[in-house]
LODO-855348 format. One record per residue: residue in one letter; x, y, z of N, C-alpha, C, O in turn. Coordinates in steps of 0.1 Angstrom, whole numbers, always signed. Layout:
BEGIN
  res    n_x    n_y    n_z   ca_x   ca_y   ca_z    c_x    c_y    c_z    o_x    o_y    o_z
    a      X      Y      Z      X      Y      Z      X      Y      Z      X      Y      Z
...
***
This chain:
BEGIN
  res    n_x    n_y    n_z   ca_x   ca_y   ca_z    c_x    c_y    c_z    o_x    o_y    o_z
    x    +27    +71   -221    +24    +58   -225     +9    +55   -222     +5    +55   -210
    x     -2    +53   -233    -14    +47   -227    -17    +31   -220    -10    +21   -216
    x    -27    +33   -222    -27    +19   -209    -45    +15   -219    -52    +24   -223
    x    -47     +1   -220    -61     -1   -222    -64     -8   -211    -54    -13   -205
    x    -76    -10   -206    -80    -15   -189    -92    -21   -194   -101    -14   -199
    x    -93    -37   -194   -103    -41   -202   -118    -44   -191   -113    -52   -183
    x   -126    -42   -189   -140    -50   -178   -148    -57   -182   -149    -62   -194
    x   -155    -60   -171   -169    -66   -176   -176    -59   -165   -170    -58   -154
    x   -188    -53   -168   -198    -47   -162   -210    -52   -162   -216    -53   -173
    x   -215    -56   -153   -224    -63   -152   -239    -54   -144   -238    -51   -133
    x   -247    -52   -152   -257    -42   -147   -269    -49   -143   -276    -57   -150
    x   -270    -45   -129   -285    -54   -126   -296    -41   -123   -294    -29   -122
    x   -307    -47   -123   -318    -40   -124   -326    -44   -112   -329    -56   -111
    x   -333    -34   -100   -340    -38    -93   -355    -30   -100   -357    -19   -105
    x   -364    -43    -99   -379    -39   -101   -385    -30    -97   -394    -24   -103
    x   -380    -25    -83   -388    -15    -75   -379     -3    -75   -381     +5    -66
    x   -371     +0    -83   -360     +8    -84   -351     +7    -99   -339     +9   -100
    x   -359     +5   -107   -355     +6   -117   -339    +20   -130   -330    +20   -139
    x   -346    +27   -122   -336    +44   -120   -327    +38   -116   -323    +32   -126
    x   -322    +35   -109   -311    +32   -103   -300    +22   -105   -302    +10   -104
    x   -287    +27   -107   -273    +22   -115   -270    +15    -99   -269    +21    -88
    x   -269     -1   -103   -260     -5    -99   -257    -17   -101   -266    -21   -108
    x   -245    -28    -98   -242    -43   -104   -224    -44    -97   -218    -39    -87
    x   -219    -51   -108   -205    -57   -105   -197    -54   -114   -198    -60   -125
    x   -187    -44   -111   -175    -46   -124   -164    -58   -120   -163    -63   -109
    x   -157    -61   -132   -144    -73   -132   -138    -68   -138   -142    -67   -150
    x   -125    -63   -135   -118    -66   -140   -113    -71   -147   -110    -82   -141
    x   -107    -72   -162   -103    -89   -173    -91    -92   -162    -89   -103   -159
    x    -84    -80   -158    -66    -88   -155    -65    -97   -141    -55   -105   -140
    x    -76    -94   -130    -73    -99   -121    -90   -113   -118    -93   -122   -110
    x    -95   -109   -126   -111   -115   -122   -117   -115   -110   -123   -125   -107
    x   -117   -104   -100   -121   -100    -87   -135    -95    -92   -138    -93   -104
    x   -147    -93    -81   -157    -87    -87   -156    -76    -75   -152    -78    -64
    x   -164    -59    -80   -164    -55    -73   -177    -46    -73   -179    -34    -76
    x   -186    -55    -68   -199    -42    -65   -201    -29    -61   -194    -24    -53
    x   -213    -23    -70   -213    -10    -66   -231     -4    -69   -240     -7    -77
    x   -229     +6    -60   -244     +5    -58   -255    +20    -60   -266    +24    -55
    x   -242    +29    -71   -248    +40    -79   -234    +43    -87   -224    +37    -91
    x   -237    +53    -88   -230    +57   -108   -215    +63    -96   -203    +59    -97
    x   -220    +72    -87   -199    +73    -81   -195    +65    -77   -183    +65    -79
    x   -200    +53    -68   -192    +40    -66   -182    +34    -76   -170    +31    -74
    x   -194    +35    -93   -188    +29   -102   -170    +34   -108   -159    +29   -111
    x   -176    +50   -107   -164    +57   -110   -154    +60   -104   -143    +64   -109
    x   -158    +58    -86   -144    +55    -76   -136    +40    -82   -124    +37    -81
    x   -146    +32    -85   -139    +19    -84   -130    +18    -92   -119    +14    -89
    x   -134    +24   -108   -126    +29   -118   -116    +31   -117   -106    +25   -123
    x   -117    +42   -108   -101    +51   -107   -100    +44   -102    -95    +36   -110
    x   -100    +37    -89    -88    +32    -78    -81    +20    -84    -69    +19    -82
    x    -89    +10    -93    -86     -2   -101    -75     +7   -111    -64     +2   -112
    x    -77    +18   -116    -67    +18   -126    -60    +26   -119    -49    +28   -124
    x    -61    +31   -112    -44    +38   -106    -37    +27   -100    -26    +26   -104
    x    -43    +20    -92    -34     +7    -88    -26     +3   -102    -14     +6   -104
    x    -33     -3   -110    -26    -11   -124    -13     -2   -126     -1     -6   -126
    x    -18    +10   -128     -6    +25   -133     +6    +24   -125    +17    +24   -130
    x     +3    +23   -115    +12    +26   -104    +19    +10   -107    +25    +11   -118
    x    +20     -1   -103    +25     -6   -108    +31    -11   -123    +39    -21   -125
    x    +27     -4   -132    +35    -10   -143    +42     +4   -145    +51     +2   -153
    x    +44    +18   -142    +46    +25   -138    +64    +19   -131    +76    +19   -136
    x    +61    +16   -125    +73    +11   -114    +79     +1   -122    +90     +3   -126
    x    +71    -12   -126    +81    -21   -134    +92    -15   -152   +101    -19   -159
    x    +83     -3   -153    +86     +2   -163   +103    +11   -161   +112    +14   -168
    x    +98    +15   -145   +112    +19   -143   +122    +10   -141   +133    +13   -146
    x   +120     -1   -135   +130    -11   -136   +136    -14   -150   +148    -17   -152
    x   +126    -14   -160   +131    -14   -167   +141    -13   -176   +149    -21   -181
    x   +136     +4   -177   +148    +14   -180   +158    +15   -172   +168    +22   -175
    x   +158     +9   -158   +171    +21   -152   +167    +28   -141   +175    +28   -132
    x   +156    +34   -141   +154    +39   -131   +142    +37   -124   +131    +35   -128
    x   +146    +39   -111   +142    +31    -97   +137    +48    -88   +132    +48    -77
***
């Protein structure tokens, strides 16, 4: 089953450090913000935001059907 995981990314820019990725993702489903302050921050946050989501609709999906 796929899953779409919608954000908002919000990219700020420091003057004296221009090169450099960093800002706030949000999630649409829960509207938490979660800063981060280079490009693997971004991509841990990623994952951990959507494996959480997985894992639970994952589990409701077994309720679902039947199995637990």
């Amino acid at each position: 089953m796929r899953t779409t995981f919608t954000f908002v990314l919000y990219l700020l820019v420091d003057t004296d450090e221009p090169a450099r990725l960093r800002g706030i993702l949000r999630p649409i489903a829960n509207e938490a913000d979660y800063p981060f302050s280079d490009e693997q921050e971004l991509l841990d946050l990623m994952h951990q935001i959507t494996s959480r989501v997985s894992m639970t609709l994952t589990a409701e999906q077994q309720e679902v059907t039947g199995y637990e």
